[in-house]
N, C-alpha and C positions, 0 to 999 in steps of 0.2 A: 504494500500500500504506500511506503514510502520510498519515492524513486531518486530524491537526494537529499541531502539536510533541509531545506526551503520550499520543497514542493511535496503536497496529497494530491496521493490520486483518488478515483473512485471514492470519496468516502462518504457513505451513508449521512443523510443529514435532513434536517426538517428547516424552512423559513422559519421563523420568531416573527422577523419585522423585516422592512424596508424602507429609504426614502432616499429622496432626488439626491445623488453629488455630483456638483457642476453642471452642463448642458445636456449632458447625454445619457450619463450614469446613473446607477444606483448603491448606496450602501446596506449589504444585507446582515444584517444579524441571526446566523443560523444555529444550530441544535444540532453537531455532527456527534455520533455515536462514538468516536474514538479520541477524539479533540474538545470537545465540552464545544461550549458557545464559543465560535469565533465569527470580527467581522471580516466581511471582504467586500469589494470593491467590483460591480462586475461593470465592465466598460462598455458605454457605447449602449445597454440595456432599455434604455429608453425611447431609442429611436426605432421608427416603424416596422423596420423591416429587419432588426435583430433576431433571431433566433432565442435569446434567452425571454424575450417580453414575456411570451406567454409560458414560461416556466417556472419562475421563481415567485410563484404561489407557496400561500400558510397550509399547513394540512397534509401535503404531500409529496411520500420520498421522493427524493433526488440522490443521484452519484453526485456529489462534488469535487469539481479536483481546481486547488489552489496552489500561489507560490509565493515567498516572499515571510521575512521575518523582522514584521514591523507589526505590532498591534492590528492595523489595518490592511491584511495583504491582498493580493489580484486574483479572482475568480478568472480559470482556466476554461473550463467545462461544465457545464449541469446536463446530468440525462435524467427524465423524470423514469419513476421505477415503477408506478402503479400500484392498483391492491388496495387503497385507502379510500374510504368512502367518501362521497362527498358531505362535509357539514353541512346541513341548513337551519333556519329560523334561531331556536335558542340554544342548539345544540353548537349553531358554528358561534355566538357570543362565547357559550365556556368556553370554545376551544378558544378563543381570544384572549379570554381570562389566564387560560394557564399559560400560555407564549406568556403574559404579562409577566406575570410569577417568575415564569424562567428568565426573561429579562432582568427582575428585579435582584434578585437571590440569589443567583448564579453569577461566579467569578467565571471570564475567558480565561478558557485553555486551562480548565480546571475539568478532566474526563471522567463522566460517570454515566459505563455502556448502559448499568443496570437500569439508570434511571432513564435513559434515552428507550429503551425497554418498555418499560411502563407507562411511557407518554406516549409510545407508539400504540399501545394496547389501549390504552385510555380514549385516543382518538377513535378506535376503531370502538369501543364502546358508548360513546356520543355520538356514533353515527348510527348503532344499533339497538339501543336500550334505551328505553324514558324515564327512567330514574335518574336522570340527571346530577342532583344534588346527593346523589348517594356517591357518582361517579367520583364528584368533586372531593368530596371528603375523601375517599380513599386515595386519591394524587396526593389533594395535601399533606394529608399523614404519611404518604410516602417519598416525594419531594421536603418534605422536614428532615427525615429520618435518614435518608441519601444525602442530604448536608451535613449532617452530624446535630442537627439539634431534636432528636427521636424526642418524642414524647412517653413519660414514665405512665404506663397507664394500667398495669396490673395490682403495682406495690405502694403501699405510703414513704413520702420520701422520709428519709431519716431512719424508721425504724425498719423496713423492709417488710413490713404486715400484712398479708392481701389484704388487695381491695374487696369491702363484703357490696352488694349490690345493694344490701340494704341500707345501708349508710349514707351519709350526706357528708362531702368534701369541700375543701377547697382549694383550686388548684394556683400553685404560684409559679409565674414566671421564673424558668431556670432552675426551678427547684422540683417541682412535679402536684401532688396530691397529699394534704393533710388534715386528720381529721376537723367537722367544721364545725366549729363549739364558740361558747359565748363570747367567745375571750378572743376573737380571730376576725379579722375585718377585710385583712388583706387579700386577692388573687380573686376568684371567680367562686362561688357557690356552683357544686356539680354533683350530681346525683352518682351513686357509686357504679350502677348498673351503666350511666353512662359510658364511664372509664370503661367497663369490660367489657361492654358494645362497640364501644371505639377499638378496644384493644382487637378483636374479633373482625373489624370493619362488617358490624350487622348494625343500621341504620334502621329497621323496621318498626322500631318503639319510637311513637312520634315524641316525647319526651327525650330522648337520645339522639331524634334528628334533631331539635330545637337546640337541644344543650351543646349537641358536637358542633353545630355550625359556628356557636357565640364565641366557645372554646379555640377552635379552629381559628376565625376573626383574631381574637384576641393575642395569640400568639403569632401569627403572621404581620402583624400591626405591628407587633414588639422587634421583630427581626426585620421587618421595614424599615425600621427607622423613619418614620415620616413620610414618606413614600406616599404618593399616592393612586391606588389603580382605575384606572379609567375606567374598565370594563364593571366594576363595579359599582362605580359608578351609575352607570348606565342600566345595569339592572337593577337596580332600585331605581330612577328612575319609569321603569317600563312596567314596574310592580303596580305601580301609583296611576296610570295610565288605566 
């Protein structure tokens, strides 16, 4: 795959995002399975009668082959691969929503095949299942967890206690699940069975959908750092509508 220090061939990759450089170009920020998110530069893209126009679409695979060892290097080639469905109505928003996340969250040239994996599976479950929001939760919990910030969701932190379903927690950033009693004001109030709903990724307790999603929020906001995601935006927006 690699044919000299500065140049990939072939490499598996998903669009994130695009936009205009200079007259003719475009900058893409892509999702490659072996190279994490890198941008590149594909020249010339813009004008009518490119070849790459109609390929460097969100949603679906491409070979990419680049070269160049600058942050920013030159798109060589794209062949589109096939096999991926196409998103529509609110299926293709989430998929917009997670390009965001991987925008957000994700260091370039930082590789994680497993997780490039799972967004590929994930797409192809937003193209075929209507649970949408169950979709979602299971990304994020696994997109957290493929960063390094997993979430503790079996055991109390500190003492390493299971979690009883019966119970009522509260969970604090960075630290996990502890019991939630008078004396505790801090982190999120969370039902225990949530925690082992989420650990399970079983969403079907609408109590468990409600609480994983707030939960879910709360800790993405936290590793955002301020951030703010548009696609989210937009779907509350369209809630209210």
């Amino acid at each position: 795959m690699l044919a000299h220090k500065n140049k990939i061939e072939n490499e598996l990759a998903f669009v994130l995002h695009s936009y205009p450089f200079r007259e003719t170009s475009l900058v893409v920020e892509a999702f490659s399975r072996n190279h994490g998110r890198v941008a590149v530069v594909a020249r010339g893209a813009r004008r009518p009668r490119s070849t790459l126009r109609g390929l460097l679409m969100a949603f679906q695979p491409l070979n990419l082959s680049w070269f160049g060892k600058n942050e920013l290097r030159t798109l060589h080639s794209a062949e589109w691969q096939g096999g991926q469905p196409q998103l529509q109505g609110k299926a293709l928003l989430c998929g917009f929503y997670l390009n965001e996340l991987l925008l957000n969250l994700m260091a370039r040239d930082d590789p994680h095949a497993s997780l490039f994996d799972y967004y590929q599976l994930t797409l192809q479950r937003l193209a075929q299942e209507d649970d949408h929001a169950l979709t979602l939760r299971c990304f994020e919990k696994h997109l957290l967890q493929e960063l390094g910030y997993a979430l503790l969701l079996t055991h109390e932190a500190g003492s390493n206690k299971a979690i009883a379903p019966t119970e009522n927690y509260r969970y604090i950033l960075e630290r996990g699940a502890i019991p939630d009693t008078a004396y505790e004001s801090v982190g999120m109030q969370v039902a225990g069975k949530t925690l082992l709903d989420m650990a399970a990724d079983d969403y079907c307790d609408v109590t468990s959908a409600r609480q994983s999603k707030q939960l879910m929020r709360m800790l993405l906001d936290h590793h955002l750092s301020g951030k703010t995601l548009h696609t989210r935006e937009l779907m509350r927006d369209l809630q209210k509508i």
